[in-house]
N, C-alpha and C positions, 0 to 999 in steps of 0.2 A: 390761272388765267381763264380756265375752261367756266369754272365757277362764275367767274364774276362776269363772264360775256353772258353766260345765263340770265344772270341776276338784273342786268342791263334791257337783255328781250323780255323778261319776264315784266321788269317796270314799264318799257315800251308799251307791252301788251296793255297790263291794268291802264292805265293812262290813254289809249287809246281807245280802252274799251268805256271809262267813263266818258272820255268828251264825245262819244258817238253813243252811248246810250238811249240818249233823249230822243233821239231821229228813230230808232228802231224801235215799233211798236211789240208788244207783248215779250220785252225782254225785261226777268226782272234782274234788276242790279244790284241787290243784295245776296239773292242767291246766289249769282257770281261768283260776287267777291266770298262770301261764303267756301264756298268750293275750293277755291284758290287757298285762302289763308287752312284751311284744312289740309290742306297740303302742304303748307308751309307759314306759320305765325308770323315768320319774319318779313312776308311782303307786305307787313301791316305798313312797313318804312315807306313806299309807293303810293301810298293813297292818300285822299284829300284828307284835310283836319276835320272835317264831320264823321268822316268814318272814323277817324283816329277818337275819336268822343263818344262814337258809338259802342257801349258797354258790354252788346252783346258780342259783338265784331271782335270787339277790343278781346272778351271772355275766350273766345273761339281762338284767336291767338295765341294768349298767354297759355293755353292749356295746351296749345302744339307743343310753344316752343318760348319758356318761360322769360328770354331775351327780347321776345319782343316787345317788355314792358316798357323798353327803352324810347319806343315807337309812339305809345300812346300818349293820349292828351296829359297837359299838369294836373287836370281832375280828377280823371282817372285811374294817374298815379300815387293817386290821394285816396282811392278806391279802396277797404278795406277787402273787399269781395275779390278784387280784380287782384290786389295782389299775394293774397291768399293762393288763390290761384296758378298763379305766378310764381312761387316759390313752390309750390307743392310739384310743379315739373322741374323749376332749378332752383334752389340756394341763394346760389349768383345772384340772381332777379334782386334779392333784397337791393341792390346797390341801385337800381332803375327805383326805387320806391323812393316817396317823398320823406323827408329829413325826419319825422313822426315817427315812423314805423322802425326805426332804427333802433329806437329806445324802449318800441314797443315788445313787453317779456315774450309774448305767446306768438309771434310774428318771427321774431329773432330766432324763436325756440325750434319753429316748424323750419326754418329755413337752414339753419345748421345743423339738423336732422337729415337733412335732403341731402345738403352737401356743407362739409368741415368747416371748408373755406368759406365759408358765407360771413366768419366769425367776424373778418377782415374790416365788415360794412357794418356790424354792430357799431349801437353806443362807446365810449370808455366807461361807460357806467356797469353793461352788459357785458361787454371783455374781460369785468374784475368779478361776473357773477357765477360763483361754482359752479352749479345745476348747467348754465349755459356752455361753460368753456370744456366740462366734463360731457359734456352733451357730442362738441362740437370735435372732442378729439377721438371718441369715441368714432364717432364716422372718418374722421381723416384725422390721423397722429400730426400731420404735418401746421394742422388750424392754431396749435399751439403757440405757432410764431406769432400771431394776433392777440394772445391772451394776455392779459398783465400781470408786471414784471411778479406781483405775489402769489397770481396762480404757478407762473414759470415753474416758483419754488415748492409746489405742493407734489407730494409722494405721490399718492394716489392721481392725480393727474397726468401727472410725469410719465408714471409704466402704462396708465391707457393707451396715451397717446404712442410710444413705441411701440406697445403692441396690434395699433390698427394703422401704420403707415401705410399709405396708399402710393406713397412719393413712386414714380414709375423710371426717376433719373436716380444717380448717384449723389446727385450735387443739393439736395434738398431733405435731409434725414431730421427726424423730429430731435436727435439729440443736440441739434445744432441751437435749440431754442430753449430747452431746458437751464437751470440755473446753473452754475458755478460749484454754489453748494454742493447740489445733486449729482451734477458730475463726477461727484469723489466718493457716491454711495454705490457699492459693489454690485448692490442688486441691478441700479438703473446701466451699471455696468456690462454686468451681464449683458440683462436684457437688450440695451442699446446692440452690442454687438452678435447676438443672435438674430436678431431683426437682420441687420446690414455690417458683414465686418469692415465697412469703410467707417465704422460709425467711432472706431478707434481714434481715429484722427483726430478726434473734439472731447478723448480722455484726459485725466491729466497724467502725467511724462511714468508715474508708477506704474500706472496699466499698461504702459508701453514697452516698459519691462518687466512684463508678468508673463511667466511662458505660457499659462494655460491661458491668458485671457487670447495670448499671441496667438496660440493656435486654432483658438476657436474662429479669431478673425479669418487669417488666411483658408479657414475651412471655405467659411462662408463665400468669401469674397479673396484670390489668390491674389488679385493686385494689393491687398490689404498690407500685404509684407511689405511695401514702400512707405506705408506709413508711422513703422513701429521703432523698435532705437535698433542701431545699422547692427548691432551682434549677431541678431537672425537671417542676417544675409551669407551669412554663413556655418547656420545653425541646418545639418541635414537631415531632421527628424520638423523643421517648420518649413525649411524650401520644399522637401519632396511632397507634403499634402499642401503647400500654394503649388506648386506646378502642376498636382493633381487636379487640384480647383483650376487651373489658369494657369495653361502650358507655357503660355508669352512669360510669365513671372519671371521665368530664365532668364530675360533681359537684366532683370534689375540684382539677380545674385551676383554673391561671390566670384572672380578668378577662380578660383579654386572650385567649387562648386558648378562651373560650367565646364568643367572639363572631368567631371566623377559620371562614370557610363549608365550608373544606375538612377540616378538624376536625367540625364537627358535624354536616355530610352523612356526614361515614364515618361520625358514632355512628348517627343516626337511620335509616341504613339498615340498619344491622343490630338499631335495637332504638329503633323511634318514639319511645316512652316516655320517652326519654332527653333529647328535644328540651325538659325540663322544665328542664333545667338549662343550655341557652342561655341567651344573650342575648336582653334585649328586642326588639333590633332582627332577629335571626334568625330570632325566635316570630310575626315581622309576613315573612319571605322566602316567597314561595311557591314559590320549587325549592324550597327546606328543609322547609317545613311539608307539602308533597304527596310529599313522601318520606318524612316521618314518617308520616302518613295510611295511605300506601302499604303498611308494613310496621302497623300499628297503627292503628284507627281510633278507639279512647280518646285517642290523643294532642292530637287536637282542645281536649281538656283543656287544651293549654298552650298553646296558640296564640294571636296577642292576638284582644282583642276585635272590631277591624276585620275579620279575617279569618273569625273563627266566624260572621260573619254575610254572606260569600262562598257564593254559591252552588254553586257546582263544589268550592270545598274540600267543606262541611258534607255535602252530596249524594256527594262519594266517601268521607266519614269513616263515613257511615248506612252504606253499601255494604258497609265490611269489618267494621260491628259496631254494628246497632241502637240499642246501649244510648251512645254516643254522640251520641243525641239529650241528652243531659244538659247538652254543653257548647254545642250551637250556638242562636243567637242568638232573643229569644223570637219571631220574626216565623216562623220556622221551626219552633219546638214549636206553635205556632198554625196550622200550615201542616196541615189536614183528609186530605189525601191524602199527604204526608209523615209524619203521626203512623200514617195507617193501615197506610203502607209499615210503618213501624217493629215497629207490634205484632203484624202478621204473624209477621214473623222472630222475634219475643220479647218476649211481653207485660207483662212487665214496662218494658218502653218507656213505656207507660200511665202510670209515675213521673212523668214528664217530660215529658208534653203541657203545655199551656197546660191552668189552669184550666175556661176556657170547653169545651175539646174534654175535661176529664175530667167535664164535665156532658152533654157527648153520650152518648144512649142508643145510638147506631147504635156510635159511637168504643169503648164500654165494653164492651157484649155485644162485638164481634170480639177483645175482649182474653180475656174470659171464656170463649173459644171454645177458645182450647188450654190456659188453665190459671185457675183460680178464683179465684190467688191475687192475679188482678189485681186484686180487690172491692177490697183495700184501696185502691187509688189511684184508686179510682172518687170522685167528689162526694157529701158528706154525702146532700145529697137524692137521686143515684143509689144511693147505699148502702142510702136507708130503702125504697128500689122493691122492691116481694115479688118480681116478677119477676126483677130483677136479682141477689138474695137466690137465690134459687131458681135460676138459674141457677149461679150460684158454689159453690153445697154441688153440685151436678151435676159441677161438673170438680175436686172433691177442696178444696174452700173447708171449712176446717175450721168446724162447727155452732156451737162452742166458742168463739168470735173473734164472731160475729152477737152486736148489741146484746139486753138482755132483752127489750126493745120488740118488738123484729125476730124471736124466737125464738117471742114468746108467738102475731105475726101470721100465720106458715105454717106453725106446727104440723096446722095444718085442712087445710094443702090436700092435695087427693090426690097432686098431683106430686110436695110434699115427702115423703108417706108410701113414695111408690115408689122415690124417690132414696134413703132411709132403707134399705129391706127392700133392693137392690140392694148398697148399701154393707156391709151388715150380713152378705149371702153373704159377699160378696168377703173381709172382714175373716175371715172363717170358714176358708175356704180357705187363707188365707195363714196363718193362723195353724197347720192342719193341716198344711203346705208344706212349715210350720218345724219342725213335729217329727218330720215323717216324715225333715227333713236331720239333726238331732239324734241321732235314733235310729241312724243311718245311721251315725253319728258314734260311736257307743258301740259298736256291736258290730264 
């Protein structure tokens, strides 16, 4: 949103700075606009079609910001100069160029040099040309998906393109465009799942029963193991290096295998959390569960109920995270000097007391102490206290949230009028902050 209210003042600006040009002597308007697009090529989009035709304007652009070719005149998109240019900061750009340049070798060539993807805006002429598509996977393995279906099928193309994947998600691996053929050659095999062991998923069904190939997956990538034939799920020599990779992988094994100690100590020491998808009877082990603690003190969450009401657990699960009073037992959220530990640290802990201690005044002001927004977890009747009122709009307790009841009672008081004129600088300030960064922002 922030962007585009810019982008909005920003056009304002240039727009009012040309129609009032003419009136203001010794202002030049190129040099402006100059300035402006040097900081940004894309507000070529805001200005009149003469500048949009002006070649040098236009140059000054695209060499910001190679998108903005999309801006300039049909001429100038017709421009060899201009969108030379233009691709030598993006790739991309090729697809703003006029339908010519598409087909054009030495244009395509510099632009899927810049960037893989550029392949997409090629000719089909240029899609089916070696030099280009070896060019273009070489920069991004993923460009492959653009090339044709005979380069798909070429060796040499193929392992380029796996071995410069730029893909930055899961859901877009070079082996997904590769041929058929190729998918059933051990090397692209390999290599595919070295790159990404998600990249199993688009073998064929042999490699999914091949332990070594299995293992090297789940190396890579632990969620891998969902992909492979279900025997590994209860294979403990491929689950303990996916949980190694990818403590969650526990989710997806075996019965059996979630309840073997030396499987779910590896998960939960690298990732407590994880201890959720144990066995019952491992959620009651306390090596196990003070290991999970250990690295995680939310894990308390999954622990049985026997154990959240231990005291050495509950007391080391507060220790690495307050808000862990959530899960332990209520003898413990009732516990007056345990709730207080808690809200120290973070008071929103205050959630989580026992009733009676979110009716304590002492319990509710120390929450209210570092942040307002504890009011709400305070007791209907601590809630309707002026004083507690009053304290809570003091540490930033939004006015706006207090009952009408509760609004109409401390409007009177002085405290609240001081807390008011206080908030009311401060908001002044910030809001001065914001435009002196704004400003800053535009010139």
């Amino acid at each position: 949103m922030s962007s585009l209210i810019n982008s909005i003042c920003l056009k304002r600006k240039l727009e009012d700075l040309y129609d009032n040009t003419n009136e203001i002597n010794n202002i030049n308007y190129d040099k402006i606009i100059k300035l402006f697009i040097l900081k940004n090529g894309l507000l070529l989009e805001y200005l009149p079609d003469n500048i949009k035709n002006n070649s040098e304007i236009v140059n000054i652009a695209v060499s910001q910001n190679g998108y903005a070719l999309q801006f300039a005149s049909m001429e100038l998109r017709n421009d060899c100069n201009i969108v030379n240019t233009a691709i030598n900061n993006n790739g991309i750009a090729l697809l703003y160029a006029s339908e010519k340049f598409r087909n054009d070798y030495i244009i395509v060539y510099k632009a899927v040099s810049n960037n893989g993807l550029a392949l997409k805006y090629a000719s089909n002429e240029l899609k089916n040309n070696y030099s280009i598509v070896l060019e273009a996977v070489k920069e991004h393995g993923c460009a492959l998906e653009y090339a044709s279906e005979d380069l798909k099928n070429n060796l040499t193309i193929a392992l380029t393109a796996l071995k410069n994947s730029k893909c930055k998600c899961d859901d877009s691996l070079p082996i997904q465009y590769i041929s058929n053929e190729l998918r059933n050659n051990i090397s692209i095999a390999i290599e595919s799942i070295l790159m990404n062991g998600y990249s199993i998923e688009y073998l064929p069904e042999i490699y999914k029963n091949n332990k070594k190939l299995v293992l090297l997956a789940v190396l890579n990538k632990g969620y891998a193991i969902d992909l492979v034939s279900e025997e590994f799920l209860d294979d403990e020599e491929v689950v303990s290096i996916a949980i190694q990779n990818e403590p969650h992988a526990l989710e997806i094994v075996s019965e059996r295998l979630k309840d073997n100690e030396i499987i779910v100590l590896s998960a939960v020491i690298n990732d407590g959390l994880s201890l959720g998808y144990a066995s019952d009877r491992l959620k009651n082990n306390k090596i196990i569960v003070n290991q999970a603690i250990e690295n995680n003190g939310l894990s308390l969450e999954y622990v049985s109920y026997e154990l959240r009401d231990d005291y050495n657990i509950v007391i080391k699960a507060i220790n690495r995270n307050s808000m862990a009073l959530e899960f332990a037992s209520y003898r413990f959220q009732d516990n007056i000097e345990l709730v207080k530990y808690c809200i120290k640290n973070n008071s929103y802990s205050l959630a989580y007391a026992s009733p009676r201690l979110q009716n304590n005044i002492e319990i509710v002001k120390l929450g209210l102490l570092n942040n307002g927004n504890a009011y709400q977890f305070a007791s209907i009747e601590l809630k309707n206290n002026v004083s507690i009122a009053l304290k809570a709009i003091q540490n930033n307790y939004p006015f706006n949230y207090l009952t009408i009841e509760m609004k109409e009672r401390i409007k009177n008081y002085r405290s609240y009028k001081n807390i008011i004129n206080k908030n009311s600088k401060q908001k002044i300030i910030n809001i001065l902050i914001n435009i002196s960064n704004d400003i800053e922002k535009y010139l």
